[in-house]
C-alpha positions as CSV (number, residue, x, y, z in Angstrom):
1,X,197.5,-189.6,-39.7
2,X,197.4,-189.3,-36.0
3,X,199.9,-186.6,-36.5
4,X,197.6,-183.9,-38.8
5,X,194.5,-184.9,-36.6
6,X,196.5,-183.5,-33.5
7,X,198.1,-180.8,-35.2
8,X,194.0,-180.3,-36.6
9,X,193.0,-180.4,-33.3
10,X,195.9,-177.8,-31.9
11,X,194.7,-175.7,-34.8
12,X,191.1,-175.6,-34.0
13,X,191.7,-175.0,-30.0
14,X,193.6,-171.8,-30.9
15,X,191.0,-170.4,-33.3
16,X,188.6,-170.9,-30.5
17,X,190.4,-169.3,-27.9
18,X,191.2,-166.2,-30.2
19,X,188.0,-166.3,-30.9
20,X,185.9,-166.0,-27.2
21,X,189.1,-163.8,-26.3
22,X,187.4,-161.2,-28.7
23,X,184.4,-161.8,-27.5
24,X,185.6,-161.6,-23.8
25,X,187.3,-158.3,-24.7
26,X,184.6,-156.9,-26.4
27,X,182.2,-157.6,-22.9
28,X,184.9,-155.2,-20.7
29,X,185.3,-152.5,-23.1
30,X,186.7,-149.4,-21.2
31,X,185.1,-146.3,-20.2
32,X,185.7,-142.9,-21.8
33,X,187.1,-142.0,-18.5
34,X,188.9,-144.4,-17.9
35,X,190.6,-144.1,-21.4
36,X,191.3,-140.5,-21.0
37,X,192.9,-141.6,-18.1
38,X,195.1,-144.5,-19.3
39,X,196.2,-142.2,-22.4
40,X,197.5,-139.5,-20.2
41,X,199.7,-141.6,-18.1
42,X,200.6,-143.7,-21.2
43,X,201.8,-140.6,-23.0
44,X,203.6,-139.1,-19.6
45,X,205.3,-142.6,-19.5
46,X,206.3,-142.6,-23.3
47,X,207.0,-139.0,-23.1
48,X,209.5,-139.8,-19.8
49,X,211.2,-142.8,-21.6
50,X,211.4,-141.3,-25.2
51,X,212.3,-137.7,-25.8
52,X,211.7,-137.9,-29.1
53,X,208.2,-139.0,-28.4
54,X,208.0,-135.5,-26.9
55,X,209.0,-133.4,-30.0
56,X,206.9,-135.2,-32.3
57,X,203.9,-134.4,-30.2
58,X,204.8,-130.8,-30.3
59,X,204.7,-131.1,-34.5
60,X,201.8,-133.5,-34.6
61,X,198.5,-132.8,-36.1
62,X,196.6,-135.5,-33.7
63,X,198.1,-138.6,-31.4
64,X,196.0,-142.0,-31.6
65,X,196.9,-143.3,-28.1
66,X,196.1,-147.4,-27.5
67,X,197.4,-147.5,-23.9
68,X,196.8,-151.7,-23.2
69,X,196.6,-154.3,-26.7
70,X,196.7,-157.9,-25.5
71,X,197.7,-160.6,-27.7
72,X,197.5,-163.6,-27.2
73,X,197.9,-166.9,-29.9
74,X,199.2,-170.7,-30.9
75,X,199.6,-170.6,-34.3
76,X,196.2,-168.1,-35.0
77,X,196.6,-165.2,-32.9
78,X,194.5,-162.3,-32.0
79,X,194.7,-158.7,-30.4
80,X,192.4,-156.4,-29.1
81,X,192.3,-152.8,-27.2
82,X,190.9,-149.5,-27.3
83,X,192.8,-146.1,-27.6
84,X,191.7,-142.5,-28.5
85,X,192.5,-139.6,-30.5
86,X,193.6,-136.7,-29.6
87,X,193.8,-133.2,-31.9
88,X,195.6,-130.7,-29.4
89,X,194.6,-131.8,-25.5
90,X,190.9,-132.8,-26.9
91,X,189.6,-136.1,-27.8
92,X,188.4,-136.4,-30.9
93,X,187.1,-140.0,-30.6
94,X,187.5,-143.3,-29.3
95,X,188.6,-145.9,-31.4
96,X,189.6,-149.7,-31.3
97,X,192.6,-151.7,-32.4
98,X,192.0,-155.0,-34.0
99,X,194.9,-157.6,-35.2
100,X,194.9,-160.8,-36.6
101,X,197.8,-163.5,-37.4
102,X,198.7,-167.0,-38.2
103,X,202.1,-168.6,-38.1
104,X,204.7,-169.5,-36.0
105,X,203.8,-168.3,-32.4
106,X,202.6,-168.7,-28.9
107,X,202.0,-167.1,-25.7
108,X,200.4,-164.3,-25.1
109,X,201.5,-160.4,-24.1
110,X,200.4,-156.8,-23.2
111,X,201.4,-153.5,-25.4
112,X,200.9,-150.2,-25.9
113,X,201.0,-147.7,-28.7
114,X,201.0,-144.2,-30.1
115,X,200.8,-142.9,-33.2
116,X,201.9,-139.6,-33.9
117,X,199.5,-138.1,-36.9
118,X,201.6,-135.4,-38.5
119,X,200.2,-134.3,-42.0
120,X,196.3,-133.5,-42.3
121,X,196.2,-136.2,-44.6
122,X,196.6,-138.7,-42.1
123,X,194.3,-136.8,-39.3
124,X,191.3,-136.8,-42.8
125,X,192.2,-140.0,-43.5
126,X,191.5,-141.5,-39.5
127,X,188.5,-139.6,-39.6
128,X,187.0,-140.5,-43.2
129,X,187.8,-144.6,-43.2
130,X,186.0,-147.0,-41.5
131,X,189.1,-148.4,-40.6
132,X,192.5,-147.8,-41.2
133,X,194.7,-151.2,-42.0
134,X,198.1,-149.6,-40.3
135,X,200.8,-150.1,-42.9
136,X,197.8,-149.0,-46.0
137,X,197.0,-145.7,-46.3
138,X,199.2,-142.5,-44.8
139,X,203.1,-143.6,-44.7
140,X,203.8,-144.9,-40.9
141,X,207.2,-145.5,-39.9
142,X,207.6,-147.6,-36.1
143,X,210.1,-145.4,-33.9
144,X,212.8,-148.3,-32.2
145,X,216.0,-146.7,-30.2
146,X,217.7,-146.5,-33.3
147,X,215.3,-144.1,-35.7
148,X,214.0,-142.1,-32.4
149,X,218.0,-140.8,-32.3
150,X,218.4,-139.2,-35.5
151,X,214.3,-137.9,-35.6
152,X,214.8,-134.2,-35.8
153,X,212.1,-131.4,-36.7
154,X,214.2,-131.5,-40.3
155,X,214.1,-135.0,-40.7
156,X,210.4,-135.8,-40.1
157,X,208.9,-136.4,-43.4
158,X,206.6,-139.1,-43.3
159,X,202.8,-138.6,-42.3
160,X,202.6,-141.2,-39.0
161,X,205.3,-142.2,-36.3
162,X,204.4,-144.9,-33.9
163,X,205.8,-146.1,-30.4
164,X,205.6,-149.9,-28.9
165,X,205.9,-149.0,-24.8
166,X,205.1,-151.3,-22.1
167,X,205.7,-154.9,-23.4
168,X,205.1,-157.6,-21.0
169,X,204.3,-161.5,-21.4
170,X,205.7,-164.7,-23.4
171,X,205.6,-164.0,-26.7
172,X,208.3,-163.0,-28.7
173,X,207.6,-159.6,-30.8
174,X,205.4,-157.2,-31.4
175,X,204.2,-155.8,-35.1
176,X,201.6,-153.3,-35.3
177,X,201.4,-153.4,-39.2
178,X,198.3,-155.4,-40.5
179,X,196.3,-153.8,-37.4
180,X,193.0,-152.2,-38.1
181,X,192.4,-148.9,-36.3
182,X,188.6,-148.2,-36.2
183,X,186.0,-145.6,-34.7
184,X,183.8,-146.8,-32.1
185,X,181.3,-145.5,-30.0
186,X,181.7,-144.6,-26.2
């Protein structure tokens, strides 16, 4: 008994704190400079680390750029940031990333991302949903050491590539699937 009322409690605590860290995240929402900024220097750092990164963008129809997510969780977990997309060296829009999770976990870390859009089904797709769930919709495949060797301009055949740069903190993983990608206003 006194067991499930602490694990209720433990439960409740974490919901809370995922919670007011939206809330938190929401109240220091970026600039559009300083997003245009951060999204440069991610790309030049993804671009330095990843070759590959570098030929997709070539190919690629638009690049969503999220250049800071934080996560954070015990059990319920949360992330937040906010990214743009670009269509050539223009931003098209300013958009958020929103994640959700329950299991086993805890800590909390900072990430980054890209997404390489490379059919205009997947740019029409970004602009005409009011949020894509990543993993539902255009086919995205996530680039690790292992895929971003063999990516060639004859092997790219889905409609989305993504990159996970810049990990940092105590938790153990990073999955971008289940994450909703969706316009906001700057």
């Amino acid at each position: 008994m006194i067991r499930s009322k602490v694990l209720f409690a433990a439960m409740l605590l974490a919901s809370s704190s995922v919670l007011s860290f939206g809330f938190v995240t929401a109240a220091n929402a970026a600039s559009a400079a300083d997003l245009d900024r951060d999204s440069q220097q991610t790309l030049q750092k993804l671009y330095s680390t990843q070759p590959a990164a570098e030929v997709l963008s070539h190919r690629a129809k638009a690049i969503l750029v999220f250049p800071n997510i934080i996560k954070a969780g015990l059990v319920f977990g949360g992330s937040y940031g906010e990214g743009e997309l670009l269509e050539g060296s223009k931003v098209q829009g300013y958009y958020n990333s929103v994640g959700a999770s329950w299991g086993l976990q805890a800590g909390a870390q900072s990430y980054g991302y890209v997404v390489f859009l490379m059919s205009d089904k997947a740019v029409k797709y970004v602009h005409q949903t009011h949020g894509w769930e990543l993993g539902v919709g255009p086919t995205i495949v996530v680039v690790d050491e292992g895929i971003a060797k063999n990516l060639s301009t004859s092997t790219l055949k889905k409609d989305a590539y993504a990159f996970i740069l810049s990990q940092q903190g105590l938790m153990a993983g990073v999955s971008i699937e289940g994450t909703k990608v969706s316009h906001i206003k700057q």
